[in-house]
TORNU-886029 format. One record per residue: residue number from 1; x, z negated, y of N, C-alpha, C in turn. Coordinates in steps of 0.1 Angstrom, whole numbers, m for minus. Layout:
lumgu  n_u  n_w  n_v  ca_u  ca_w  ca_v  c_u  c_w  c_v
NUM  X  Z  Y  X  Z  Y  X  Z  Y
...
# end
This chain:
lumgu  n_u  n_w  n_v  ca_u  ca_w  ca_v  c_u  c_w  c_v
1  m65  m242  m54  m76  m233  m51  m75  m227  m37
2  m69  m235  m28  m67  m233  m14  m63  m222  m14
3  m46  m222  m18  m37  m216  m18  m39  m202  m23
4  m46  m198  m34  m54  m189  m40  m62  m179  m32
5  m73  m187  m26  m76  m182  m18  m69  m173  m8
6  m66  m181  m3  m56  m174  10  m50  m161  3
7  m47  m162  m6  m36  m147  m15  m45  m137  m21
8  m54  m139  m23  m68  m132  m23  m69  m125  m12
9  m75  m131  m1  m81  m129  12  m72  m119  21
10  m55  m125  17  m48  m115  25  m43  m101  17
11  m42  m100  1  m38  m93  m2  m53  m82  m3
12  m64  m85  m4  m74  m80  1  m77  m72  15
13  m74  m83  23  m76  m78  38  m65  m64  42
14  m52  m65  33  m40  m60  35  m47  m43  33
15  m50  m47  16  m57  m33  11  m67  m26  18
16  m81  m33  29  m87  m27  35  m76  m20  43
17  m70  m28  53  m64  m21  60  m56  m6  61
18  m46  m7  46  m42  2  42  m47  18  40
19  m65  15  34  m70  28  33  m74  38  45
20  m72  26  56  m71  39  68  m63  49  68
21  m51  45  63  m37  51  65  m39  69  56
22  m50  69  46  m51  79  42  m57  89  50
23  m71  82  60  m77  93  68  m64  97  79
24  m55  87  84  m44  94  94  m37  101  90
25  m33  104  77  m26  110  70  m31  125  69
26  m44  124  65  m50  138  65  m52  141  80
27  m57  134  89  m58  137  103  m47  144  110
28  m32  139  108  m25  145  113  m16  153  105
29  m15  152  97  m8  162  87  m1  175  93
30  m7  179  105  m4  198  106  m2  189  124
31  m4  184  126  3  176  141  17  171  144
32  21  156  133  38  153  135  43  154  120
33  53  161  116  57  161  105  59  147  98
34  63  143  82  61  131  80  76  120  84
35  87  125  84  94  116  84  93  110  101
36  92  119  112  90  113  125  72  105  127
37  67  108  118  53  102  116  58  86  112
38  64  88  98  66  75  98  78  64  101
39  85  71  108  94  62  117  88  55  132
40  83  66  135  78  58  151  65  47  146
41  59  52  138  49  46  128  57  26  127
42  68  26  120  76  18  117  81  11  131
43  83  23  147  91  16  155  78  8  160
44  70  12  161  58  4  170  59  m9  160
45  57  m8  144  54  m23  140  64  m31  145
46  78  m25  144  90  m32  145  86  m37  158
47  83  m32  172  84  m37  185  70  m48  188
48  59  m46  178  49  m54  178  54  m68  173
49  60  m65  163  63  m76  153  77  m92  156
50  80  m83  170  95  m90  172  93  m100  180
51  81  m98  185  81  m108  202  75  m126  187
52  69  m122  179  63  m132  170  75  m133  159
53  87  m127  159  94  m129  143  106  m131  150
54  111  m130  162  125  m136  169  128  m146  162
55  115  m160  165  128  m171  165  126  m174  148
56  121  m168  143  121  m172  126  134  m159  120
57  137  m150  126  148  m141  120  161  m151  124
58  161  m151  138  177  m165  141  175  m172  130
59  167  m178  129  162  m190  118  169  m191  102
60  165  m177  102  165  m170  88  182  m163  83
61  186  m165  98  201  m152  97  209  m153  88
62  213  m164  85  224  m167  76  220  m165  62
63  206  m170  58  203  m164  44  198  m151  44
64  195  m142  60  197  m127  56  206  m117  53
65  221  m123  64  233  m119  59  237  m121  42
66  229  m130  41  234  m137  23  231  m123  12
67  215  m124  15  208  m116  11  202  m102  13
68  214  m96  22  210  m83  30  215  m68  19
69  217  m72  8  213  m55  m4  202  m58  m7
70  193  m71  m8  182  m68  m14  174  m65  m3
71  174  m74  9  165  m67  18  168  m50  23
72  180  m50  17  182  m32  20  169  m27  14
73  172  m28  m1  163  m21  m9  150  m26  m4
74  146  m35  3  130  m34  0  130  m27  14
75  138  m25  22  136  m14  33  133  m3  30
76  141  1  23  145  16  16  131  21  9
77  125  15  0  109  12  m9  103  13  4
78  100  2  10  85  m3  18  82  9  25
79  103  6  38  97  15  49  103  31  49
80  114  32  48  121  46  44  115  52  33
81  107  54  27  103  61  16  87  61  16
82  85  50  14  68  48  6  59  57  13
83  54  58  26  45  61  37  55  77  39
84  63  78  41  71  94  43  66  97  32
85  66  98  18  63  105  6  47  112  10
86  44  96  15  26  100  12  21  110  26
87  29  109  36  29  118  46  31  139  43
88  43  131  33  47  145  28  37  153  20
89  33  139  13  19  147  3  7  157  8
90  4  145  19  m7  149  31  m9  163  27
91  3  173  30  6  181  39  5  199  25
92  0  192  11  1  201  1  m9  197  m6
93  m19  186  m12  m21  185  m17  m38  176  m16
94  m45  177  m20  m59  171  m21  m59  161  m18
95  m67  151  m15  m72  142  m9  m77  130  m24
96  m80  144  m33  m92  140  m42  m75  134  m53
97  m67  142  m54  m51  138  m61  m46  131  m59
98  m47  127  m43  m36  114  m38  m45  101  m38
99  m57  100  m44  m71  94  m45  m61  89  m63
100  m67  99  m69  m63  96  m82  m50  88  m83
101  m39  96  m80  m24  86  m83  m21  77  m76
102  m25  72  m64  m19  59  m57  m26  49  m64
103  m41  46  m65  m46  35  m74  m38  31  m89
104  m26  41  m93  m23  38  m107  m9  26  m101
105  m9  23  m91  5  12  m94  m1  m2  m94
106  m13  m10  m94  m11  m16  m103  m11  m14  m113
107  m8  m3  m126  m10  m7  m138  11  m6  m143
108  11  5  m132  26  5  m130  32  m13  m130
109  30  m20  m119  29  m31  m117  29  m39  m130
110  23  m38  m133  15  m49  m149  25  m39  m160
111  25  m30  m158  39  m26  m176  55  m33  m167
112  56  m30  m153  68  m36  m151  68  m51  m153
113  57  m59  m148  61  m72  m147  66  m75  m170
114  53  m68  m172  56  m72  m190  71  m68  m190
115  76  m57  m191  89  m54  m198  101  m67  m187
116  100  m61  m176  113  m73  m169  109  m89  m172
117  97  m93  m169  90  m110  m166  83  m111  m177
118  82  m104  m189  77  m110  m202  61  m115  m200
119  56  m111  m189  43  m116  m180  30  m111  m193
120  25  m118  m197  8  m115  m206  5  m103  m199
121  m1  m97  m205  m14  m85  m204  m17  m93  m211
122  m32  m102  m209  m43  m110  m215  m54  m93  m216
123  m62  m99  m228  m74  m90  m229  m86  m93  m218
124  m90  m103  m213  m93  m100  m200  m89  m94  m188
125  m77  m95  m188  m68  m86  m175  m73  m74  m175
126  m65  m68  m189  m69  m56  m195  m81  m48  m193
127  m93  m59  m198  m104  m52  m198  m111  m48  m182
128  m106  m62  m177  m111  m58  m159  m102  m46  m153
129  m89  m41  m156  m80  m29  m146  m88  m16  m157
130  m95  m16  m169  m100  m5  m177  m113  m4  m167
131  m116  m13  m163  m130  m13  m155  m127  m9  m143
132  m118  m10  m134  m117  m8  m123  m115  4  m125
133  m106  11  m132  m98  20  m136  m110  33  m134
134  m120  30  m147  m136  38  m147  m137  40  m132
135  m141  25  m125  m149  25  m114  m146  37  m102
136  m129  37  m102  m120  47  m95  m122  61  m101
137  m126  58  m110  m124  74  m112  m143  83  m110
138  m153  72  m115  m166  78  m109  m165  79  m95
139  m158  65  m91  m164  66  m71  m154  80  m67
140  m140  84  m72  m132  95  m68  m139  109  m71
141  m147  108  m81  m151  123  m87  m165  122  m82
142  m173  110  m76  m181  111  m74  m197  113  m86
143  m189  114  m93  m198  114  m106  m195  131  m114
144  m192  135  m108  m183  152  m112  m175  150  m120
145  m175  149  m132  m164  150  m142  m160  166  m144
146  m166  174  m138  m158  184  m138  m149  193  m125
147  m149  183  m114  m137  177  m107  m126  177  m112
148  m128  165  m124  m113  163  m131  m109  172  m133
149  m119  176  m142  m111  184  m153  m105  197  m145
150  m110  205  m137  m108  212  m129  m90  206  m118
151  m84  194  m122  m74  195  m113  m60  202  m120
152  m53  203  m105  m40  211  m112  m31  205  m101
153  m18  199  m106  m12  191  m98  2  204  m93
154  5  197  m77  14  205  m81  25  196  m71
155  30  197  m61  46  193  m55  43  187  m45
156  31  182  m41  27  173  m34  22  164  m40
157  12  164  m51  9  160  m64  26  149  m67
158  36  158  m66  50  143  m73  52  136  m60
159  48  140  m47  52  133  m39  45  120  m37
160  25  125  m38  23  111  m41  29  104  m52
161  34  104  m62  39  99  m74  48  90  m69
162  61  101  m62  72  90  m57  67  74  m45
163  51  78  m35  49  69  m30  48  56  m34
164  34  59  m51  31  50  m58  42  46  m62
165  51  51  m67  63  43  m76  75  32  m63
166  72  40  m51  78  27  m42  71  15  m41
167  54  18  m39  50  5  m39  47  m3  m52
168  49  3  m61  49  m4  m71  60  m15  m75
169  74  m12  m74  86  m18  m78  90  m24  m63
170  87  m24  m54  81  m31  m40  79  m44  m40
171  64  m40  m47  50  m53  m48  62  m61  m62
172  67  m56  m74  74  m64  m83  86  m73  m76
173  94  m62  m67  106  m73  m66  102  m84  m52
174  89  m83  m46  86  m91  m39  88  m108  m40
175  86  m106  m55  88  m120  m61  101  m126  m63
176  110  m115  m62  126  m125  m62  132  m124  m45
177  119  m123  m34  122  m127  m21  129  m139  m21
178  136  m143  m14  143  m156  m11  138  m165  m3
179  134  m178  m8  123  m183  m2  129  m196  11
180  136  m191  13  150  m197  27  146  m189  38
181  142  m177  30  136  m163  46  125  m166  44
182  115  m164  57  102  m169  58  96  m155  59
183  81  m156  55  73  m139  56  77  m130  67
184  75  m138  82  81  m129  90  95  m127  97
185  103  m133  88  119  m129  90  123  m118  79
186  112  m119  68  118  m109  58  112  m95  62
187  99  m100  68  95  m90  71  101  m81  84
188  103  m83  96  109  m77  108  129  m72  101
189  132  m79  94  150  m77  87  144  m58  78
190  135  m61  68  130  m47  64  125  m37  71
191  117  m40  83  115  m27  94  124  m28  97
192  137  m33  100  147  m29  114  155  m24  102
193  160  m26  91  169  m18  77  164  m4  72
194  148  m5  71  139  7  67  146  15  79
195  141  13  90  141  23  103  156  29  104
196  165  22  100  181  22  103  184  32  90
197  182  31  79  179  40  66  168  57  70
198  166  53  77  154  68  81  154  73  91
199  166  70  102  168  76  108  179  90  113
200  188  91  98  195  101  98  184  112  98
201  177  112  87  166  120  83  157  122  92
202  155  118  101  144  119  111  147  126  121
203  162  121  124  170  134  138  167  147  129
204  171  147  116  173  160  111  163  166  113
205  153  163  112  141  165  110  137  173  123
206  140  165  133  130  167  147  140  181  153
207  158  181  151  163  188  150  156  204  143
208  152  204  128  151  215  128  131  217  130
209  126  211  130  113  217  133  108  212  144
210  96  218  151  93  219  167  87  203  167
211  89  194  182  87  183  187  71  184  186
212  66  172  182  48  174  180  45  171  195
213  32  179  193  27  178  212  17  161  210
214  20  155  218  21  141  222  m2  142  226
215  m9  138  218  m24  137  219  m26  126  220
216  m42  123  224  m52  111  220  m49  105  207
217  m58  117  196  m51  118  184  m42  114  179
218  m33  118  184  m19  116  177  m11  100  179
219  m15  96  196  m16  84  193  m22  72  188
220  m36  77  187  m46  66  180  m38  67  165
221  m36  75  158  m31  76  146  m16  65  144
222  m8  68  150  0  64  155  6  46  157
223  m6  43  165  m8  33  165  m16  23  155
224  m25  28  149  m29  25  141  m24  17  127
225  m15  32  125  m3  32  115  4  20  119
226  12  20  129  24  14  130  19  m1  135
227  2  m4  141  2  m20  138  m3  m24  132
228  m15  m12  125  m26  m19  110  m23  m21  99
229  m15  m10  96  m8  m4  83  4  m9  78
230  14  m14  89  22  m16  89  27  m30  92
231  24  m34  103  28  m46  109  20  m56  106
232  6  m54  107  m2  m66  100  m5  m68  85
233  m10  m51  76  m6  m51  64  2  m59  55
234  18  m51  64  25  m56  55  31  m74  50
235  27  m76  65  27  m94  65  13  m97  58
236  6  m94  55  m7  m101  48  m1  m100  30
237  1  m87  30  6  m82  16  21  m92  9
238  27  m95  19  36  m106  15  30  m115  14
239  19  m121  22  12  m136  20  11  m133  6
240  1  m128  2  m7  m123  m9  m1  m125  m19
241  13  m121  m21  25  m118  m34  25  m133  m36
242  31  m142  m21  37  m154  m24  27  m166  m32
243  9  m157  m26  2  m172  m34  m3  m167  m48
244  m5  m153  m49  m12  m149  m63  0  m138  m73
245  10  m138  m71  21  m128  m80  15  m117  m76
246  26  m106  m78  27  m91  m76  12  m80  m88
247  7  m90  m93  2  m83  m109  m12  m86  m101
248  m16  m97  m95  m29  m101  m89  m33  m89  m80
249  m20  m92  m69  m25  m88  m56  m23  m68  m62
250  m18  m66  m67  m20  m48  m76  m32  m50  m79
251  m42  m56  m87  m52  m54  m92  m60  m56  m82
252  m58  m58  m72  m68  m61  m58  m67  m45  m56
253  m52  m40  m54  m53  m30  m46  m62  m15  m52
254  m67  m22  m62  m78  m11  m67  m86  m8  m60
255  m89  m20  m50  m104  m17  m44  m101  m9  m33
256  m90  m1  m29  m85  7  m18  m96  21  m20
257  m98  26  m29  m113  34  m29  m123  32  m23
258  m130  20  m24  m134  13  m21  m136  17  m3
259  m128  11  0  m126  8  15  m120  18  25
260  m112  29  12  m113  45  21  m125  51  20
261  m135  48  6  m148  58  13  m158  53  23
262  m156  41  23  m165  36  38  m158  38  48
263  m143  42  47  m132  45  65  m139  63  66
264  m143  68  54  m146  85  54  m162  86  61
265  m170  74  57  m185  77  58  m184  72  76
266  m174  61  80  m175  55  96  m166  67  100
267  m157  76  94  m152  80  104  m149  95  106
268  m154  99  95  m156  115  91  m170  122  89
269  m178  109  88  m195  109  90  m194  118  71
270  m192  113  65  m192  116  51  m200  112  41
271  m211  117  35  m220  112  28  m220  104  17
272  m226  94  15  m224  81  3  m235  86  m10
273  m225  86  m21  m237  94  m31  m236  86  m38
274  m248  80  m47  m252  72  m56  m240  68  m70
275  m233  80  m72  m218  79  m81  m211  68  m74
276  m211  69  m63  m198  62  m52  m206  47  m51
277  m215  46  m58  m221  28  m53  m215  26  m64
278  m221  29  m75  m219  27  m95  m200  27  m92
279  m195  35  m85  m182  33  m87  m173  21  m80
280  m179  17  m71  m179  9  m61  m179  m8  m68
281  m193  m4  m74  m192  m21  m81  m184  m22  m91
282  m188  m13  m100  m174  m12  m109  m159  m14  m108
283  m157  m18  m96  m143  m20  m94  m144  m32  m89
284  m154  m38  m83  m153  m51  m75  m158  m61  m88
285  m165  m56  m100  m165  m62  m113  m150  m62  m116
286  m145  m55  m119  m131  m53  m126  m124  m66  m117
287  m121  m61  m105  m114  m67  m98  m118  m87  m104
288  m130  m86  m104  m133  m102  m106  m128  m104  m118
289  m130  m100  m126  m130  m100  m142  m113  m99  m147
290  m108  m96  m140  m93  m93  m140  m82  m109  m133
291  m89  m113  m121  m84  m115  m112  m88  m134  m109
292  m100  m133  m115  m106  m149  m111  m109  m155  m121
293  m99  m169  m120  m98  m175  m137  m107  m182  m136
294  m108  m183  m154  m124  m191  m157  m123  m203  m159
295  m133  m213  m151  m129  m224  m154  m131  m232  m165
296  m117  m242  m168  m121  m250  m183  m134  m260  m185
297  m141  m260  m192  m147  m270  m194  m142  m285  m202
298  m142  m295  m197  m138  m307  m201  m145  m312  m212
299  m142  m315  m222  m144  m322  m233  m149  m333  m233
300  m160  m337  m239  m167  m350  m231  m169  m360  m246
# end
């Protein structure tokens, strides 16, 4: 139950954290383009993260050299792709769209674990991610169903797609981590591979379009990203995998609506409308209903 907890609490805590990353995303969008957004983004976690992951990486070295294609690929997913996509999206497409398709990896999550891990979809599971599912979509639309229907996706629209689909298969192969490397040796080996992966692309980048002018802004964002989002995030979000599976801590990450429209009302002064409570509990029902097993009763 301990243990539980804890994978709860962090893959929870991970998710609040995360939904800031949407208001920085729209905040700077038309400030640093996304691939140098999300590398310096990455160098700050990397330089936060080193002075605390040194002596567990020596530690770790030999089973990272062992294991260094797979920590490629989860570099390549986490940090070279995930956050650049959704950076990219920023920059084309609604708020109200990249709202809609990021919430769908866990269910992404839960069809991969069935087909690869043979993993249940129980009718409770089920019924709690259909509940969240609702809950996301009143608290997104606000109670406007003709929002929806009114959307029209277009090439920022696939970009969020490609984000969801890195953290989807991410959060999956988290589970064949190698449990010889500790959270924060795997974690500092994938920022320093991610960053090494993204930085062809990033000269290119800075090469052909103008150097962003260096703000308040730009570094509150910045920083933000690269120690909330990133560096503390993504160590909580590995807790989270190692005590509750990849299929749990996904159905947590529903509540990321949740916790960006309270980042919009503290930090955009954005109005809370009666749709957005009803959508609100609706997901923190789902989330229980999904997520917190019931206990047996003993036979007496």
């Amino acid at each position: 139950m301990r243990t539980s907890a804890v994978g709860y609490g962090a893959a929870l805590l991970a998710t609040m954290v995360w939904s800031g990353n949407f208001v920085a995303a729209r905040a700077l969008h038309d400030i640093i383009p996304p691939w140098q957004f999300n590398f310096w983004r990455w160098a700050v976690a990397f330089l936060a993260l080193l002075p605390f992951a040194l002596c567990h990486w020596r530690q770790d070295w030999p089973h990272i050299r062992l294991h260094w294609r797979y920590l490629s690929l989860m570099g390549i997913l986490g940090v070279t792709l995930m956050n650049t996509f959704i950076y990219k999206a920023a920059q084309s497409t609604s708020s109200l769209n990249m709202a809609l398709l990021m919430p769908a990896s866990p269910v992404v999550i839960l069809l991969l674990a069935r087909f690869f891990y043979s993993e249940a979809i129980t009718p409770r599971r089920l019924l709690g991610m259909l509940a969240v599912l609702a809950g996301a979509l009143i608290l997104i639309s606000r109670g406007d169903w003709y929002q929806l229907s009114e959307l029209r996706f277009n090439a920022g629209d696939l970009w969020t797609l490609g984000g969801m689909l890195c953290f989807a298969v991410y959060s999956l192969l988290m589970r064949r981590r190698p449990q010889q490397i500790s959270p924060l040796g795997f974690n500092i080996s994938t920022f320093c591979l991610g960053l090494l992966y993204a930085l062809p692309c990033t000269l290119v980048e800075a090469w052909l379009l103008p150097l962003p002018t260096v703000t308040p802004a730009l570094v509150t964002g910045v920083l933000y990203a690269g120690l909330g989002c990133s560096a503390v995030a993504f160590w909580l979000w590995t807790i989270g995998i190692d005590r509750i599976g990849p299929v749990r801590a996904g159905i947590l990450y529903y509540s990321l609506p949740v916790f960006a429209g309270a980042g919009s009302v503290l930090v955009l002064h954005e109005q809370i409308v009666p749709a957005q409570i009803v959508g609100g509990l609706m997901i923190i029902s789902g989330i229980c209903t999904a997520t917190v097993p019931v206990p047996c009763r003993s036979s007496t």
